[in-house]
C-alpha positions in Angstrom: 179.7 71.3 70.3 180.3 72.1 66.7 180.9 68.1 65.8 177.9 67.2 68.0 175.7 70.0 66.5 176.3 69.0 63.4 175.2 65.4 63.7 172.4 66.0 65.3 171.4 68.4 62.5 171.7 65.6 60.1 170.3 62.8 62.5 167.3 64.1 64.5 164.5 65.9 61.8 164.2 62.2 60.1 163.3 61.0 63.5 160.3 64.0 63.7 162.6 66.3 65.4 162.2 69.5 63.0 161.8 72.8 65.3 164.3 74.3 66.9 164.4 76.0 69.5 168.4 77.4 70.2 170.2 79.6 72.5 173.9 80.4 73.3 174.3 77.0 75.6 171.6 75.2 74.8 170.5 73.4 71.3 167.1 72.3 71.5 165.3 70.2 68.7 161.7 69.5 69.0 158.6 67.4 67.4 156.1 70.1 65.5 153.1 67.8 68.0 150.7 69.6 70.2 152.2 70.2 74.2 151.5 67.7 75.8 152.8 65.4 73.8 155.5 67.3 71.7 158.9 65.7 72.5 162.1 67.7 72.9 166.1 66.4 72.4 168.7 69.0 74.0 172.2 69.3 74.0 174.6 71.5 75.7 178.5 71.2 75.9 179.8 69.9 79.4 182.9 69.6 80.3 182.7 67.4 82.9 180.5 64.9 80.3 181.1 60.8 80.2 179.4 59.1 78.6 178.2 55.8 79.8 176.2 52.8 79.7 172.6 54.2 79.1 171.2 53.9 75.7 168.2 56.1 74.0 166.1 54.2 71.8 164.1 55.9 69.0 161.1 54.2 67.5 160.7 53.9 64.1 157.0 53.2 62.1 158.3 50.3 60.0 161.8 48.7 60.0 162.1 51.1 56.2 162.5 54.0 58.9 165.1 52.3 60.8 166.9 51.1 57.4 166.5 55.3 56.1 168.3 56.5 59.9 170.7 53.7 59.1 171.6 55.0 55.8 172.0 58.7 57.0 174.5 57.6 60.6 178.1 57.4 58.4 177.8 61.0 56.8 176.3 62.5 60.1 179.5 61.1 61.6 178.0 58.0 63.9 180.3 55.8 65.4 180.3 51.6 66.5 177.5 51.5 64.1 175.6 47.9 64.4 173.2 47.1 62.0 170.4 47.7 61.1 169.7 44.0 61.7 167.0 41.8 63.3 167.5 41.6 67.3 166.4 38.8 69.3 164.5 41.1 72.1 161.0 40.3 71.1 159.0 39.6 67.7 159.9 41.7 64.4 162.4 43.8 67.0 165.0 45.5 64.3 167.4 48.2 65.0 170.5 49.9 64.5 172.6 51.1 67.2 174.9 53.7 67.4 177.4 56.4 69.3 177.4 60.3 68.7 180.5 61.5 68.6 180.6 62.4 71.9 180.0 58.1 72.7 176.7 58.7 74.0 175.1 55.4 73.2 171.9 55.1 70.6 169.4 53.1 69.3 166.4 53.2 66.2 163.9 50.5 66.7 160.9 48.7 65.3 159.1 46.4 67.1 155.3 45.3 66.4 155.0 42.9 69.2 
């Protein structure tokens, strides 16, 4: 939990994610935006956890906020870090994807089209 913690101290208030909202299992993280619309991340340690093929894509307003997550993934301690690069999903898709360190897979997008 510590390792996790950690990373996603350092990875998830650039993404809008700047409350918090902690207990003694779970580690909450939340936008400052008016219920409904406020969004929460949680973790909690499971034992039992594998990680597997889902990915969770953040957007970002301009492909600078994908290049400024990018710069922050090595020191928060991301793995299989890919990009940031142009994808060819759609028009102006860019992204950088990533693992925690748990291996739960990741994803920081821009897209206009």
């Amino acid at each position: 939990m510590s390792e996790a913690l950690r990373f996603y101290e350092a990875l998830l208030p650039p993404l809008g994610f700047t409350e918090r909202y902690h207990g003694p299992d779970w580690k909450v993280f939340a936008t400052r935006d008016e219920l409904p619309a406020a969004a929460y991340f949680a973790i909690v340690e499971s034992t039992d956890h594998v990680p597997n093929e889902n990915r969770i894509a953040f957007w970002a307003s301009d492909a600078e906020g994908v290049d400024r997550i990018a710069s922050i993934l090595e020191q928060a301690g991301a793995r299989d870090v890919s990009g940031p690069k142009e994808m060819p999903y759609g028009p102006d898709y860019y992204a950088v994807y990533f693992s925690d360190p748990c291996g739960n897979r990741f994803e920081v997008y821009h897209r206009l089209g």
